[in-house]
N, C-alpha and C positions, 0 to 999 in steps of 0.2 A: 692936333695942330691944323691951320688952315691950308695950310701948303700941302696938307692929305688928303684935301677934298679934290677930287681928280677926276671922279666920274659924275660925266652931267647926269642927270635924271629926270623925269617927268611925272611929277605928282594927281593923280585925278581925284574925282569925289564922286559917287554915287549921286544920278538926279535921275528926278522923271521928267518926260517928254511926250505929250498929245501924240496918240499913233493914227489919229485920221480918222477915228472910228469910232471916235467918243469916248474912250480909254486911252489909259496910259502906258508907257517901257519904261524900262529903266535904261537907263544909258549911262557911261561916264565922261565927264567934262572935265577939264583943264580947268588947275586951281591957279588962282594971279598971285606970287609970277607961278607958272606952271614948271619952269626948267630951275634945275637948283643941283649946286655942286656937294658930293657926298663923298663920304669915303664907304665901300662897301667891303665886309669880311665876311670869311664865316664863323658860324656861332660857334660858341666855347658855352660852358656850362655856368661857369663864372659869371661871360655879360647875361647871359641869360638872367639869372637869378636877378641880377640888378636892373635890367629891364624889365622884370616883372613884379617889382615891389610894390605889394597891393592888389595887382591884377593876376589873374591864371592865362597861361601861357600855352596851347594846344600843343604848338607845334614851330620853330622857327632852323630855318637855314642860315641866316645872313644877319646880320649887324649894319646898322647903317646910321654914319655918325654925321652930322655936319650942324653947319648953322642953324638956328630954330627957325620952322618955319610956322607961323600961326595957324593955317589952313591943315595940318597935317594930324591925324589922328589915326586909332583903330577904324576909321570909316575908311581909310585913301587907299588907293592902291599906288604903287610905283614901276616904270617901265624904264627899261635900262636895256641895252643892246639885244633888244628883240625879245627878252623876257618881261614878265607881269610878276608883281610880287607884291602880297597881302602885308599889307600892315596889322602885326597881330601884338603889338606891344611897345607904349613910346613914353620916353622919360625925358624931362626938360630940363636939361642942366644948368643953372645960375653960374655961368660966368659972363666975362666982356670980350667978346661979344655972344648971347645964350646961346643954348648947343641943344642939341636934340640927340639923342639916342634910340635907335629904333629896332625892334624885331622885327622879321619880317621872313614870310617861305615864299618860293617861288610858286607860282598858279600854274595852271595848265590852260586858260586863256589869256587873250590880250587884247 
């Protein structure tokens, strides 16, 4: 339900960026819109499986449900009250208005 999306989040995407020196970094940038409201849980075995239908699934802590967002995949990462969390598995749900379902573990950076 939408009324469960409660926690903002900040979605980014892996880019490169000229380091000065005639190579490149990687850095993450801010997906448009970058803020998006979600609901976050932890993972049960249950969503698991259905967020990984098709795909292999390493590792997830958390469940993260909300509106679809287009920019959002295995490549993004998400930051939420001082945590980093890998997007390691995402299902696009067909309804009105579409929905995302996501795996996701938390990183040790940000």
């Amino acid at each position: 339900m939408i009324g469960d999306f409660k926690h903002l989040v900040t979605f980014q995407e892996r880019t490169t960026a000229p380091d000065g020196a005639g190579g490149y970094t990687e850095t993450w940038q801010d997906l448009s819109p970058a803020t998006w409201k979600v609901q976050i849980a932890p993972a049960a075995a249950a969503d698991l499986e259905r967020v990984a239908a098709g795909t292999v699934l390493t590792q997830a802590t958390s469940i993260i449900r909300g509106r679809y967002h287009p920019g959002v995949s295995t490549q993004t990462r998400m930051l939420y009250n001082g945590k980093t969390y890998a997007i390691t598995g995402a299902v696009f749900v067909d309804r009105r208005p579409p929905e995302m379902e996501l795996a996701a573990v938390e990183t040790m950076t940000s």
